[in-house]
N, C-alpha and C positions, 0 to 999 in steps of 0.2 A: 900218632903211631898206632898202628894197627897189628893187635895180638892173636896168632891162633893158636890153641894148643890142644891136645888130648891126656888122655891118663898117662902117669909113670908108666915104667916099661914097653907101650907102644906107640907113646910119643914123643915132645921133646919137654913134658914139664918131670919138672917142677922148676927146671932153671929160666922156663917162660915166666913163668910165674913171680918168680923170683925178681925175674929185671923188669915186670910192670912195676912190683914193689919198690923197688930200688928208681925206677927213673917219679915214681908220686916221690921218695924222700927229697931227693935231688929237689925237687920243687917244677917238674915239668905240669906243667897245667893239666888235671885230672880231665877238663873237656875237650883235651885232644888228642887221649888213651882211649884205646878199647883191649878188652881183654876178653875176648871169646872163649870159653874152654868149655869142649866136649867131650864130658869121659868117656863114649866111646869112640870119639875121635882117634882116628891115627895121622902117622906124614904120607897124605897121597893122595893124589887126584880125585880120587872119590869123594871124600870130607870135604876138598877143596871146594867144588863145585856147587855145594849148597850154601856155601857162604863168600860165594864170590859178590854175588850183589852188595852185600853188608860191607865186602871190604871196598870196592868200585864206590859206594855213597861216603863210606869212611875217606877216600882218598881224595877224590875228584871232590866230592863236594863240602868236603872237610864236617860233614855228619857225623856225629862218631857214637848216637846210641845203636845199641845192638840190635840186630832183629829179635821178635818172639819169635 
């Protein structure tokens, strides 16, 4: 599964954050989470775009570290 998220108030964490935490308790396999967070990320195509590749590798080819 593949996480994107930005700061409180202009994005959707902390409850991103929140259910990567909750699905590692669960016992989902840590290598096939990612949890990206950009503070200055926000929800919009913009953000999107620099980390479509990251998520395209995370999906398709089930890669899931994150880009530097």
């Amino acid at each position: 599964m593949y996480f994107y998220t930005g700061a409180a108030k202009i994005d959707t964490d902390p409850e991103v954050t929140d259910m990567y935490n909750r699905l590692k308790k669960m016992g989902y396999p840590k290598d096939k989470l990612v949890l990206h967070y950009n503070e200055k990320g926000s929800h919009n195509a913009v953000f999107w775009q620099h980390i479509f590749s990251e998520f395209l590798t995370a999906m398709v080819f089930r890669e899931v570290k994150p880009l530097k």
